[in-house]
C-alpha positions as CSV (number, residue, x, y, z in Angstrom):
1,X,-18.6,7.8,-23.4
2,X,-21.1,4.9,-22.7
3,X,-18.4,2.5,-22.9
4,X,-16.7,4.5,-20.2
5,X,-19.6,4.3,-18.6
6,X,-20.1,0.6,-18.5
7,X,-16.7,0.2,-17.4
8,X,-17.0,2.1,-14.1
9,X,-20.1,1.1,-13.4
10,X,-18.7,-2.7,-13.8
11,X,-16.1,-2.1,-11.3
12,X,-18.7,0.1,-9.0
13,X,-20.2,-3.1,-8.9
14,X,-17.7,-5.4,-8.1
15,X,-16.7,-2.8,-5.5
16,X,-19.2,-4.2,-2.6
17,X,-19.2,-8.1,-3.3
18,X,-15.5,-7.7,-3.2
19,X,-15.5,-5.7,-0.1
20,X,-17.9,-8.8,1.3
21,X,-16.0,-11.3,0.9
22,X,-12.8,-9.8,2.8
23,X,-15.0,-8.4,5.2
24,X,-16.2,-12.1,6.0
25,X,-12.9,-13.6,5.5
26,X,-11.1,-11.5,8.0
27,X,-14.1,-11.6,10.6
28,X,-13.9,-15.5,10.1
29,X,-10.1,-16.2,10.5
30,X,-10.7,-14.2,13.8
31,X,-13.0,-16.1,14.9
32,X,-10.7,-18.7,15.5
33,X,-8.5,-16.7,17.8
34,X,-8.0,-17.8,21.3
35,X,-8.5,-14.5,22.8
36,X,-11.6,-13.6,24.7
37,X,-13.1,-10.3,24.1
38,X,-15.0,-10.1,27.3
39,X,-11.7,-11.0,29.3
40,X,-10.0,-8.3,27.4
41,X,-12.3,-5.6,27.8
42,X,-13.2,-6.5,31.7
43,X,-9.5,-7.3,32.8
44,X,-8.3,-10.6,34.6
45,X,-10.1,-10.0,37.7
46,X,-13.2,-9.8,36.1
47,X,-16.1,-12.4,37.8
48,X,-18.1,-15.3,35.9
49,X,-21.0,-13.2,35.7
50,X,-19.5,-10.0,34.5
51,X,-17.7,-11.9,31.9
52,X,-21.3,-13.7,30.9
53,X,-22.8,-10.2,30.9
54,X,-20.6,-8.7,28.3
55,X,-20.9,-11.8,26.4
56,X,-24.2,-11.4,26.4
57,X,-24.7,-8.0,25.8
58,X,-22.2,-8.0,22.5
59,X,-23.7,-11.4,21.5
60,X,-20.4,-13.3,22.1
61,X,-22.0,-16.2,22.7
62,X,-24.4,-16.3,19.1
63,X,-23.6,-18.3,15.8
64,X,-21.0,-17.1,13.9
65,X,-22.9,-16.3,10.6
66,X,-25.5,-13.7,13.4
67,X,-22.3,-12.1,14.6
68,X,-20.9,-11.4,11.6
69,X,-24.5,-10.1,9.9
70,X,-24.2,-7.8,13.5
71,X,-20.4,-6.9,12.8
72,X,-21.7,-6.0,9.3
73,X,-24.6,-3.5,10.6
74,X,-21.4,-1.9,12.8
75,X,-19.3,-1.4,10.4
76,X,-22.2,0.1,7.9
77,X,-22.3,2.6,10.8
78,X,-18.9,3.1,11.3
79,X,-18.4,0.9,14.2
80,X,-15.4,-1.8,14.4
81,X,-15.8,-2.8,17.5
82,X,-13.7,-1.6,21.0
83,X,-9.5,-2.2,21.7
84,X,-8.9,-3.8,25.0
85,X,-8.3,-0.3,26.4
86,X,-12.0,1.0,25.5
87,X,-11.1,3.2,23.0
88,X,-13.6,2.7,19.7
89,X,-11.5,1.0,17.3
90,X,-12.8,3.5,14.6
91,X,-11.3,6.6,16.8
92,X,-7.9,4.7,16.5
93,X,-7.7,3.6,13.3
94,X,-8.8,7.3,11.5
95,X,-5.7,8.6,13.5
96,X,-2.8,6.2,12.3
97,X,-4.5,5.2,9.2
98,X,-3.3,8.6,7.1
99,X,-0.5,8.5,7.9
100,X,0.2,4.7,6.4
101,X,-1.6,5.9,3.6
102,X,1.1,9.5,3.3
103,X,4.0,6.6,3.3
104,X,2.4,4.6,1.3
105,X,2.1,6.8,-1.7
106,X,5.1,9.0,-0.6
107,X,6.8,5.8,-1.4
108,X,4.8,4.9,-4.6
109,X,5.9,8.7,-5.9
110,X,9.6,7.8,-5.6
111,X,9.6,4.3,-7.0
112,X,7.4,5.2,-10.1
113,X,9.5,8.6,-10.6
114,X,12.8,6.3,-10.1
115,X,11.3,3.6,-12.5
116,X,10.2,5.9,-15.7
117,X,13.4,7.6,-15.9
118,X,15.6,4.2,-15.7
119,X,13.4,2.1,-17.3
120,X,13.2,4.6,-20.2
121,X,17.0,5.3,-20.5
122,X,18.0,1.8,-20.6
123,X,15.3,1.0,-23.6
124,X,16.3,3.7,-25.9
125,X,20.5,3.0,-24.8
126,X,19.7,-0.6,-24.8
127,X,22.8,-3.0,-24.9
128,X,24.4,-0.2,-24.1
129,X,26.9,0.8,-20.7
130,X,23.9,2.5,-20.0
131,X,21.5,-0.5,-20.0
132,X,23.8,-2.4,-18.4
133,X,24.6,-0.3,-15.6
134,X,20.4,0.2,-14.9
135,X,20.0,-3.7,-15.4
136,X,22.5,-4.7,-12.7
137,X,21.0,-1.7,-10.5
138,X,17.6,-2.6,-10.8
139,X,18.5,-6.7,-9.8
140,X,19.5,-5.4,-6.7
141,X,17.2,-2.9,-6.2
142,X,14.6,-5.7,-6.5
143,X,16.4,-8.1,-4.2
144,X,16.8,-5.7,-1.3
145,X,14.2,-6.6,1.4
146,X,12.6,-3.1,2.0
147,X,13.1,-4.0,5.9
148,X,16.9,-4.8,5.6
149,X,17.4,-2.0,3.5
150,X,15.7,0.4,6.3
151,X,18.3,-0.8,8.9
152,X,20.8,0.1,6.7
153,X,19.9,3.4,5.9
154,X,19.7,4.0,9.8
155,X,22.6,3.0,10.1
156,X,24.5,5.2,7.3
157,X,22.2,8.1,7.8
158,X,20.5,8.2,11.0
159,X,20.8,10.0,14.0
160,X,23.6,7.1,15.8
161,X,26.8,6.5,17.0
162,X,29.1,6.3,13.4
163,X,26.1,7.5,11.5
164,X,26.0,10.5,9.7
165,X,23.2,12.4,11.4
166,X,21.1,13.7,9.0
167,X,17.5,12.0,9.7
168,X,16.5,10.4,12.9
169,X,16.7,6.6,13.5
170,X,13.3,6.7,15.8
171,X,10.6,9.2,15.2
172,X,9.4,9.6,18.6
173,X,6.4,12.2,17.7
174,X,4.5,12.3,14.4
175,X,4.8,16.1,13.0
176,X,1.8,16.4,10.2
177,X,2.8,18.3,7.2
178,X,0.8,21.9,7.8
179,X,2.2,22.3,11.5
180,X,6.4,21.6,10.3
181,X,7.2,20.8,6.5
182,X,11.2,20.4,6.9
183,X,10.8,18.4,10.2
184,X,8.0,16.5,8.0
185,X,10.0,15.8,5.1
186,X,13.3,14.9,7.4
187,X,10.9,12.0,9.2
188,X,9.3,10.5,6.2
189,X,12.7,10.6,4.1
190,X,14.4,7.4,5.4
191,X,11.2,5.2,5.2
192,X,10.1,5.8,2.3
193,X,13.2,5.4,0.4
194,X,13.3,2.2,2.1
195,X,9.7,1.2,0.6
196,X,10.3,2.6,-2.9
197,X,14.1,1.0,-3.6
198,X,12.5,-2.8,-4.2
199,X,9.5,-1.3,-5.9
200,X,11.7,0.7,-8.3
201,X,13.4,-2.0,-9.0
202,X,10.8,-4.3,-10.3
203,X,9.1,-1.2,-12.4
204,X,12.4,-0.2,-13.8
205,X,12.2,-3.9,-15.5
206,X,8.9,-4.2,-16.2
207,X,9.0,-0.2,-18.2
208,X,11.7,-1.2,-20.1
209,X,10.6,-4.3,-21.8
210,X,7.5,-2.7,-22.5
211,X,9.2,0.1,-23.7
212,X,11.6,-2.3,-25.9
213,X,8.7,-4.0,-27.5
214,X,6.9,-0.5,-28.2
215,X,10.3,0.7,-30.0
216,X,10.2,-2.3,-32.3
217,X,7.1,-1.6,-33.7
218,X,6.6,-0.5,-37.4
219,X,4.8,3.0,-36.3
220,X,7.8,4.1,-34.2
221,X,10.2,3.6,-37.3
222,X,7.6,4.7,-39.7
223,X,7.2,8.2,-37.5
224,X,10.7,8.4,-37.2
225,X,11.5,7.9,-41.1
226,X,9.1,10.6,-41.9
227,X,11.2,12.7,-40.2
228,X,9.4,12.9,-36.6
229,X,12.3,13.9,-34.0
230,X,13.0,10.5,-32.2
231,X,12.2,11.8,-29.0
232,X,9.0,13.6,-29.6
233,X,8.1,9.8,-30.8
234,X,9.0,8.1,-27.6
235,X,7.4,11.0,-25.8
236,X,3.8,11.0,-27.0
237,X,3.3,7.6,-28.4
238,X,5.9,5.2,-27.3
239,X,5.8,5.7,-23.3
240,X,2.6,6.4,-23.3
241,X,1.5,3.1,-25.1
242,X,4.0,1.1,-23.4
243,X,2.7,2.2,-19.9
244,X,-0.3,-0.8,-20.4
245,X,1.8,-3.1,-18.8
246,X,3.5,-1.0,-16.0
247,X,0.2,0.1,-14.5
248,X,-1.0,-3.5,-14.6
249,X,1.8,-4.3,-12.0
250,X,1.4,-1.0,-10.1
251,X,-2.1,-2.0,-9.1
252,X,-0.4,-5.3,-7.4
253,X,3.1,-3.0,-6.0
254,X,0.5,-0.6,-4.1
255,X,-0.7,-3.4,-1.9
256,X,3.0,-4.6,-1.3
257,X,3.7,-1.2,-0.5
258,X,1.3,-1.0,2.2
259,X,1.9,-3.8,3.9
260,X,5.9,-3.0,3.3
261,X,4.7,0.3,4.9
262,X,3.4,-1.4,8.2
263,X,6.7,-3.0,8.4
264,X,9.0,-0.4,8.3
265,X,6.3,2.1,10.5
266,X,8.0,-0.7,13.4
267,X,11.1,-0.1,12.7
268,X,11.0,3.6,12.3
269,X,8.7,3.9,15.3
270,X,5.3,5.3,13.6
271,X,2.6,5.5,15.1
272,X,0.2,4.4,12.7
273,X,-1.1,1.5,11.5
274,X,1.8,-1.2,11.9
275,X,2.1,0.0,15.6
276,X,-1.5,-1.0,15.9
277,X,-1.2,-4.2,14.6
278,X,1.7,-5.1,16.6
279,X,0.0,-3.8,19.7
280,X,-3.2,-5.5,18.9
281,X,-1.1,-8.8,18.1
282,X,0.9,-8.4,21.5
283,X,-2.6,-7.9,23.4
284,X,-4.3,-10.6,22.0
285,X,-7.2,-7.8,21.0
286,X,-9.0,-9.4,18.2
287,X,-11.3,-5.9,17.7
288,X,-7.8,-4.0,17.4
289,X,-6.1,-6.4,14.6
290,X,-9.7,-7.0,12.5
291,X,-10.3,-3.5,12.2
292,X,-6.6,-2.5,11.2
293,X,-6.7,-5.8,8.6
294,X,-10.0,-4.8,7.3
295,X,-8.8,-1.0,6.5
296,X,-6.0,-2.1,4.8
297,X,-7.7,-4.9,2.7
298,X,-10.1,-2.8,1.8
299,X,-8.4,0.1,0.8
300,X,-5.9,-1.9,-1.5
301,X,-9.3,-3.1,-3.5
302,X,-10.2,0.7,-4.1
303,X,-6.7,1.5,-5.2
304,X,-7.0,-1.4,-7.5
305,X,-10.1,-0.6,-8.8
306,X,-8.7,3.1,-9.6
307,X,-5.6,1.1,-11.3
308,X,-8.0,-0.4,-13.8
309,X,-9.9,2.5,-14.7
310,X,-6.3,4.3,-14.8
311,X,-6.8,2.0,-18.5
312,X,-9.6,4.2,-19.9
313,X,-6.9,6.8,-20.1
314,X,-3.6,5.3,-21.1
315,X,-5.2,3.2,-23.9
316,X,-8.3,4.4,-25.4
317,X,-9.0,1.0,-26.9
318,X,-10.2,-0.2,-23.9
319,X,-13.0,2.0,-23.9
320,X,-14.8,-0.7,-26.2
321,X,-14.1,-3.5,-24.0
């Protein structure tokens, strides 16, 4: 248990020195933007002295290490800052945020449920028609641009002229999961089987090599010898020991996810977090895109950091690491 211990507190406490660095890396790369926060917030017909005021009063107009130990006490406090509308960037960001994260790992459930079953079946028929077949699938799987792939799908499945009709091609309102489960479920279909197709593509590969290599191993013929049925074996020893490596690139596949998942929330019309990027981008509001690229970077470090302590319980031999 104490080794347990040290390893969570170890990534605890790489949690907030990871956290500071993106924090200062996004705030920096902003900096740089051409945009003026005062113009945006006052409008174009704002005067000299109005402009000068706000800059002022938001300390515009200090060093760039002062604002960003300032940005730092906001953000402590739960403030990121104001949109060039005058909504709290915080307010927005809670709202669309959720529902990034609900495609997100809608997404991840399909491509990890899609990847165990294929990668398994082709390691235990490998060389097979069977491995074959899941090889060839899973190349193309992986070289289908989650974006291209979502345009397709509208246009074999959505709610168009020649399509078949069965989920829309634009969600125009956001239905939450409590209030309308089948309208739920008929929205979120479409994108994320667009997110999880390239995803369970690469997994399906990466399970069945590690499964491959686990199969060759002296145990597995050893347990099987001794008269172990073969798939008891692969059930509680093989997958499970073979899933080291497949975690490993999960961690890396949730980030790509998420930031799949902002691209295809603009092509399916979500509101949610790739809206507000795009908006913020087309605005030139520099609160609006820092707080959204904050969020997201942040979040993918804690989902990493859960990846790696995932370890502890797929291979207890890391405990004494």
């Amino acid at each position: 248990m104490s080794h347990v211990l040290r390893l969570i507190g170890r990534r605890l406490a790489a949690f907030p020195v990871m956290v500071l660095g993106v924090t200062f890396l996004v705030f920096f790369v902003m900096s740089f933007s051409p945009a003026d926060p005062a113009r945006l917030a006052l409008g174009e017909s704002a005067s000299a002295e109005a402009l000068q005021a706000y800059r002022d009063a938001h300390g515009l107009d200090e060093p760039l290490l002062v604002r960003y130990v300032s940005f730092l006490g906001g953000m402590l406090h739960g403030d990121l800052g104001t949109t060039s509308g005058n909504t709290p960037v915080t307010q927005v960001v809670l709202k669309a945020f959720p529902i990034t994260l609900q495609l997100t790992f809608i997404g991840l459930f399909l491509a990890v449920t899609i990847a165990l079953v294929l990668g398994v079946l082709a390691a235990v028929y490998r060389d097979r028609w069977v491995d074959h077949t899941i090889r060839v699938l899973s190349i193309a799987a992986l070289a289908t641009p989650s974006f291209w792939l979502a345009i397709l799908l509208i246009q074999w499945l959505g709610t168009i002229p020649g399509g078949w009709g069965v989920f829309p091609a634009l969600i125009l309102q956001w239905v939450p999961f409590r209030a309308d489960p089948a309208t739920y479920l008929n929205n979120i279909t479409l994108p994320a089987v667009a997110l999880a197709v390239p995803v369970a593509g690469s997994l399906t590969r990466v399970i069945r090599t590690a499964m491959v290599e686990e199969l060759d191993k002296d145990y597995v013929r050893t347990a099987i010898g001794g008269g172990i049925p073969r798939g008891q074996v692969i059930a509680r020893n093989v997958l499970r020991n073979a899933l080291i490596t497949p975690i490993t690139v999960l961690g890396l596949r949730v980030g790509y996810l998420m930031g799949g998942a902002v691209i295809i929330e603009i092509i399916f019309n979500i509101q949610a977090m790739g809206q507000l990027i795009l908006d913020g981008v087309t605005r030139n509001d520099v609160y609006l895109v820092q707080g959204v690229t904050l969020t997201v970077a942040i979040a993918f470090i804690v989902v990493n950091i859960v990846v790696d302590l995932l370890y502890v319980l797929v291979n207890p031999r890391i405990r004494s690491i």
